[in-house]
SETITOR-90277 format. One record per residue (C-alpha): residue number from 1; residue in three letters; x, y, z. Coordinates in nm, 3 decimals, decimal comma, always signed. Example, Ala and Ser with C-alpha at 12.3 -4.5 7.8 and 13.67 -1.06 7.14 Angstrom:
> pos/code/px/py/pz
> 1/ALA/+1,230/-0,450/+0,780;
> 2/SER/+1,367/-0,106/+0,714;
This chain:
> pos/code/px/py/pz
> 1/UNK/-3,766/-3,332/-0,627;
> 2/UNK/-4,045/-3,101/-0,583;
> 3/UNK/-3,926/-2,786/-0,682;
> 4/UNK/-3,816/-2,943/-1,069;
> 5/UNK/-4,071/-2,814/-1,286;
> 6/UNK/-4,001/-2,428/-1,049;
> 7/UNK/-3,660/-2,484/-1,165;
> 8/UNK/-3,694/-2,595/-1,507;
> 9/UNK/-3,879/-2,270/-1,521;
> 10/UNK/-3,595/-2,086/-1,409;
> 11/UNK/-3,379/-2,283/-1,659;
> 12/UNK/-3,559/-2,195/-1,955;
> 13/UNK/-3,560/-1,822/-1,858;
> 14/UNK/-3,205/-1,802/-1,820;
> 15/UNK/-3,197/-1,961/-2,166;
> 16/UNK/-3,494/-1,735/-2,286;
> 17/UNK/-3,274/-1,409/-2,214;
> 18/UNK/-2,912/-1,557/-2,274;
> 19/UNK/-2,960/-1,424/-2,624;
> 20/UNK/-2,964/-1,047/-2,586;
> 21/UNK/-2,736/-1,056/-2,223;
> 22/UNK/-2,486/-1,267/-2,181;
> 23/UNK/-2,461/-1,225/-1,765;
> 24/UNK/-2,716/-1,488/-1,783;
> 25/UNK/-2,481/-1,737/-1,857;
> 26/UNK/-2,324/-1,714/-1,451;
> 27/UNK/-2,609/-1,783/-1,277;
> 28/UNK/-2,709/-2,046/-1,551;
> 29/UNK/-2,380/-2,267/-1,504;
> 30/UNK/-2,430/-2,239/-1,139;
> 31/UNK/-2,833/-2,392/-1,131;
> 32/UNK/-2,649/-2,681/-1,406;
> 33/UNK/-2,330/-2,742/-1,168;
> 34/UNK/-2,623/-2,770/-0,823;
> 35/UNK/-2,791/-3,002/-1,061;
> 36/UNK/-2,493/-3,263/-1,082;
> 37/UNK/-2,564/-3,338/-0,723;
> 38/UNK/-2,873/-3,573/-0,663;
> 39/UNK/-3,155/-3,439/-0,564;
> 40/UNK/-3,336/-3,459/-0,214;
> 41/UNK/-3,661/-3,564/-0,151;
> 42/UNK/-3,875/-3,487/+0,206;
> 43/UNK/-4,050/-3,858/+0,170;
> 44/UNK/-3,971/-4,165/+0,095;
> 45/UNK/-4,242/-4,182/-0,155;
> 46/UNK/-4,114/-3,914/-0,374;
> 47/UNK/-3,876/-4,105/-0,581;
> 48/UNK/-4,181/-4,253/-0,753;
> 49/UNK/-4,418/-3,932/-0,748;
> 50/UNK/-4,186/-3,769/-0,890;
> 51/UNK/-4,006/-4,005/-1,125;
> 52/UNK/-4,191/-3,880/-1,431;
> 53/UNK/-4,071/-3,531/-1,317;
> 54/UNK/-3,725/-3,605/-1,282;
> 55/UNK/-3,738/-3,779/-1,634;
> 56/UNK/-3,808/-3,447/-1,807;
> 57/UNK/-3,611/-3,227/-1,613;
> 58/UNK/-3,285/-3,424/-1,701;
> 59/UNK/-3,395/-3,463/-2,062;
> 60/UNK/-3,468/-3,085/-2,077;
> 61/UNK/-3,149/-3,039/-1,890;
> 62/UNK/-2,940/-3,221/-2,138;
> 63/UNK/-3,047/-3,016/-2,456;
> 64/UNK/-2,856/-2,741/-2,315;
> 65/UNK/-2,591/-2,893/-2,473;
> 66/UNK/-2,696/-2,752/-2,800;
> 67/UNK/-2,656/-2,417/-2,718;
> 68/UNK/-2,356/-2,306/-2,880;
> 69/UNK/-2,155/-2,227/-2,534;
> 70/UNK/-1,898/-2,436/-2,448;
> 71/UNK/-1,894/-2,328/-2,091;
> 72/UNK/-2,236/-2,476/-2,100;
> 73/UNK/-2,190/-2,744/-2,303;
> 74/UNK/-1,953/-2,857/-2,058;
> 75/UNK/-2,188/-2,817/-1,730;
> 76/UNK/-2,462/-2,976/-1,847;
> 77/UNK/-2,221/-3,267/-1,983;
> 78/UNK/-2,034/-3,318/-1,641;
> 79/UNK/-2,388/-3,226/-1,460;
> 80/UNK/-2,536/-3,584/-1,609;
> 81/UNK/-2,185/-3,723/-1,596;
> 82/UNK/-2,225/-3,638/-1,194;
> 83/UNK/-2,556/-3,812/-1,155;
> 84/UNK/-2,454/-4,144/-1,356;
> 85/UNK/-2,128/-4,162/-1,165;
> 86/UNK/-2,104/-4,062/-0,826;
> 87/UNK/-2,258/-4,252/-0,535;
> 88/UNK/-2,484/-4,064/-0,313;
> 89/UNK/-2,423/-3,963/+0,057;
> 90/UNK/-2,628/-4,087/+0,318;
> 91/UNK/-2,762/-3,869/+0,612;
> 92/UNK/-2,867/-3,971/+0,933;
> 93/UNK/-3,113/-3,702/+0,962;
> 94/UNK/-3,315/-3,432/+0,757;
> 95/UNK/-3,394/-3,453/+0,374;
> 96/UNK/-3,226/-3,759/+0,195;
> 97/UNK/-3,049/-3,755/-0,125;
> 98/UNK/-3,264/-3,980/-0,431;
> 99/UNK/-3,109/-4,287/-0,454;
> 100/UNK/-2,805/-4,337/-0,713;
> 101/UNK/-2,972/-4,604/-0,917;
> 102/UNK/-3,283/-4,335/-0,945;
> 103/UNK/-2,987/-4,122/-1,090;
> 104/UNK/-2,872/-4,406/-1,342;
> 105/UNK/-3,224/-4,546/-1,419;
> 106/UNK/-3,356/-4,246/-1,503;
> 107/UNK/-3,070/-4,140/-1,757;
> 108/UNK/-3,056/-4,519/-1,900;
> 109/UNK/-3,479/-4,477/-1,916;
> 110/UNK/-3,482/-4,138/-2,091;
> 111/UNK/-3,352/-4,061/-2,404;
> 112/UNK/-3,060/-3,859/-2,268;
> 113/UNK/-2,740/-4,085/-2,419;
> 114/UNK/-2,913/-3,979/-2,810;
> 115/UNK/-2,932/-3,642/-2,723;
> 116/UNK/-2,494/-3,634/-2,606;
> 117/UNK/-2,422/-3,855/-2,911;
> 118/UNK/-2,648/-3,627/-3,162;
> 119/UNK/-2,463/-3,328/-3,069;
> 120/UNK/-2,102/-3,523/-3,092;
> 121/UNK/-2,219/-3,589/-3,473;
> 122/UNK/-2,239/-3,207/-3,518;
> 123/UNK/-1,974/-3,066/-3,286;
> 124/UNK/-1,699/-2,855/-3,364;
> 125/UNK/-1,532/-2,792/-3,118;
> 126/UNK/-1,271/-3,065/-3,002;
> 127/UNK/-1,255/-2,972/-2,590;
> 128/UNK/-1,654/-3,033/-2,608;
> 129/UNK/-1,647/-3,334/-2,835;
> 130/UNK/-1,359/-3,472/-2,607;
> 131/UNK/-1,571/-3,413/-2,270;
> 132/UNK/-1,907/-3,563/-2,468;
> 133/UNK/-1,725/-3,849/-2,516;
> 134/UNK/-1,583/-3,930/-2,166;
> 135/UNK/-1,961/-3,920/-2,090;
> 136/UNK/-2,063/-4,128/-2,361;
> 137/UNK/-1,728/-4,370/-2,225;
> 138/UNK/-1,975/-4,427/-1,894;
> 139/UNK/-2,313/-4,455/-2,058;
> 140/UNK/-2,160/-4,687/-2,288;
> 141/UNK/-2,121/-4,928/-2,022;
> 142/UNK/-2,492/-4,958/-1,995;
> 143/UNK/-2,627/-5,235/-2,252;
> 144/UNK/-2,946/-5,008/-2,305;
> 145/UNK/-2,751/-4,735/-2,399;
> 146/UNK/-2,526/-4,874/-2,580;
> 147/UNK/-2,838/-5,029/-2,816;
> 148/UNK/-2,956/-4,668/-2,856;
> 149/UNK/-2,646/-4,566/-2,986;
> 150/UNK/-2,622/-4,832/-3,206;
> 151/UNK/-2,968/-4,723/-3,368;
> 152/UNK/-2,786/-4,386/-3,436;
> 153/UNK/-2,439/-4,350/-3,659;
> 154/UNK/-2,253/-4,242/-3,367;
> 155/UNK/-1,998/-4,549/-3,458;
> 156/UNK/-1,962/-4,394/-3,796;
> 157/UNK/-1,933/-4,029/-3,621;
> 158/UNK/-1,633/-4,162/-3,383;
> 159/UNK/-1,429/-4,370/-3,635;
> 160/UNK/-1,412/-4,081/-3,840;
> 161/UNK/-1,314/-3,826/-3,579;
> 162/UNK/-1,027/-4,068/-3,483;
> 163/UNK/-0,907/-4,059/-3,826;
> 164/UNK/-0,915/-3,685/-3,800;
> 165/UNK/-0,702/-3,674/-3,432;
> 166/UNK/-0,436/-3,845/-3,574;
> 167/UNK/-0,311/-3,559/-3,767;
> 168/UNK/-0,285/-3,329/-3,408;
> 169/UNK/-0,194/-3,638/-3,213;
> 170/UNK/-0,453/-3,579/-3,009;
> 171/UNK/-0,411/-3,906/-2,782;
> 172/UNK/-0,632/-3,809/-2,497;
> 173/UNK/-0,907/-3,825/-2,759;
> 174/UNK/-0,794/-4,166/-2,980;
> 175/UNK/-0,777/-4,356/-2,641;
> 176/UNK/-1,194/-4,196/-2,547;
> 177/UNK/-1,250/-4,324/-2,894;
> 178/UNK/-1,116/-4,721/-2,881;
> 179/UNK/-1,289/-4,730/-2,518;
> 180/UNK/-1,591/-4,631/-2,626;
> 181/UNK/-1,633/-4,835/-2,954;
> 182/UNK/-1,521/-5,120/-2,724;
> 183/UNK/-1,791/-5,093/-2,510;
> 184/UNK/-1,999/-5,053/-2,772;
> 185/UNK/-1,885/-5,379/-2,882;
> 186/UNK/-1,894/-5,570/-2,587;
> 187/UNK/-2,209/-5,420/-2,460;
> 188/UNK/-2,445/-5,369/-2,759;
> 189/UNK/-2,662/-5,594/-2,907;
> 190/UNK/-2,449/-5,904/-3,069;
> 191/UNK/-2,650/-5,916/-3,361;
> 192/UNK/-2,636/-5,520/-3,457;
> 193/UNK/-2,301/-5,415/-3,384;
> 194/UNK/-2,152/-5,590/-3,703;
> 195/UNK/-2,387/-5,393/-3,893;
> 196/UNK/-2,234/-5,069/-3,742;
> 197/UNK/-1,869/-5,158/-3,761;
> 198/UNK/-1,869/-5,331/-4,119;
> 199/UNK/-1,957/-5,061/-4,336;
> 200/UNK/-1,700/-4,937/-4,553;
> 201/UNK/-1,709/-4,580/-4,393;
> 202/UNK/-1,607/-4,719/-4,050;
> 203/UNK/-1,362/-4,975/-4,153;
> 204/UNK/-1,207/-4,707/-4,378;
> 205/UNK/-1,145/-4,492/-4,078;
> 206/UNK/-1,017/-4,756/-3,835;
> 207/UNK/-0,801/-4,890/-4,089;
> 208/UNK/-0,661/-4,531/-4,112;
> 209/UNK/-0,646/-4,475/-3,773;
> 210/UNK/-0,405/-4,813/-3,774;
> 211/UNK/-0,191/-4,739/-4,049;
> 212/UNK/-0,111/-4,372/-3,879;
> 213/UNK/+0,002/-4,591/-3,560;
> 214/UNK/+0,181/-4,803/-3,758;
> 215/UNK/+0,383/-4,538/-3,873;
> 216/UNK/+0,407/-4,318/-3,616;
> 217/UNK/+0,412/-4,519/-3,314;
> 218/UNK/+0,694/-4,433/-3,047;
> 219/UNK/+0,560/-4,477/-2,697;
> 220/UNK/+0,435/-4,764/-2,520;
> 221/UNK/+0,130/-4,616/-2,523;
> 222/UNK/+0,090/-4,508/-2,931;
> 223/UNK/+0,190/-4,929/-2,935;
> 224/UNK/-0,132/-5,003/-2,733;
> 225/UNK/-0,384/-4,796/-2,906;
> 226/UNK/-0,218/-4,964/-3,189;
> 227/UNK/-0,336/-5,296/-3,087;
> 228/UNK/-0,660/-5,147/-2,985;
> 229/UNK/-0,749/-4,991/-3,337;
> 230/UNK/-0,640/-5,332/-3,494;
> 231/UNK/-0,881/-5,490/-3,295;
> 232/UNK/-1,150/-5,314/-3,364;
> 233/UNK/-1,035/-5,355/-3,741;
């Protein structure tokens, strides 16, 4: 936890120099990929000295994601997908991992989820969208979170794109989409999440997305996304 802002300087170097060289972008994935592992701190103190640290280096960290490199679009995405996830090891001697809820409190605290669901409103290509929205499928269970993304049009964003994955029958990506808009639902804030799903954009899309299963459905699986959609609807 110490050595954040050293590395954060090292980060933005990388960055800094990715534009004329592209060998940069090794050692950069490898700092991002160390980074999805929680950090260790020498005192038991140090989770709250350096809890303002830690804030910016993850937010910093997560606007990576708008560099136009999918290899590092990915890292940084599975990086915070890492630290929100996985429970941390114990040791039963030497430096100690930070605690897992540090991990989740400091994501849920900072304004990390807007900066994943900005970039889905923008992205192009559909094996980053698809791993930004398996993140967004955790954060989403977080209420917080979940009211930050309702303040944004990411409902409008994803109702859309499933519209547009019916046409490759991208399923993978259609199932991400229900999951999240269901947590979004059952998570968000009961009096704005009406306002999100009831404009004419959104229930356009959905209704799209329902018709195409409607048609199309073979599997047992196309027949319960069906359902899904409709409920949304």
């Amino acid at each position: 936890l110490k050595d954040l802002v050293k590395v954060l300087t090292i980060v933005d170097a990388l960055v800094e120099r990715l534009e004329g060289d592209e060998e940069y972008t090794a050692p950069l994935l490898q700092i991002i990929m160390l980074c999805g592992k929680s950090f260790l701190k020498e005192k038991a103190s140090d989770d709250t000295v350096y809890a303002k640290d830690l804030v910016e280096f993850l937010t910093e960290l997560s606007k990576l994601v708008e560099l136009p490199l999918p290899m590092v679009q990915i890292a940084v995405t599975h990086c915070i997908g890492s630290l929100y996830c996985t429970p941390v090891t114990n040791y039963p001697e030497g430096p100690q991992a930070c605690k897992h809820e540090l991990n989740i409190r400091t994501i849920e605290e900072s304004n990390i989820v807007q900066i994943f669901a900005n970039e889905l409103r923008q992205m192009t290509d559909e094996a980053v969208y698809q791993e930004i929205l398996h993140l967004l499928l955790f954060l989403s269970l977080s209420s917080s979170n979940c009211d930050s993304l309702l303040g944004m049009d990411v409902v409008d964003v994803i109702a859309k794109s499933m519209a547009g994955a019916c046409s490759t029958n991208n399923s993978k990506l259609l199932q991400l989409s229900v999951e999240v808009l269901w947590n979004i639902i059952e998570y968000g804030n009961p009096e704005k999440v009406p306002e999100k799903f009831e404009t004419n954009n959104v229930v356009r899309s959905l209704y799209a997305t329902f018709l195409h299963f409607v048609q199309n459905a073979k599997t047992q699986q196309d027949m319960q996304l069906r359902n899904d959609v409709m409920a949304d609807v």
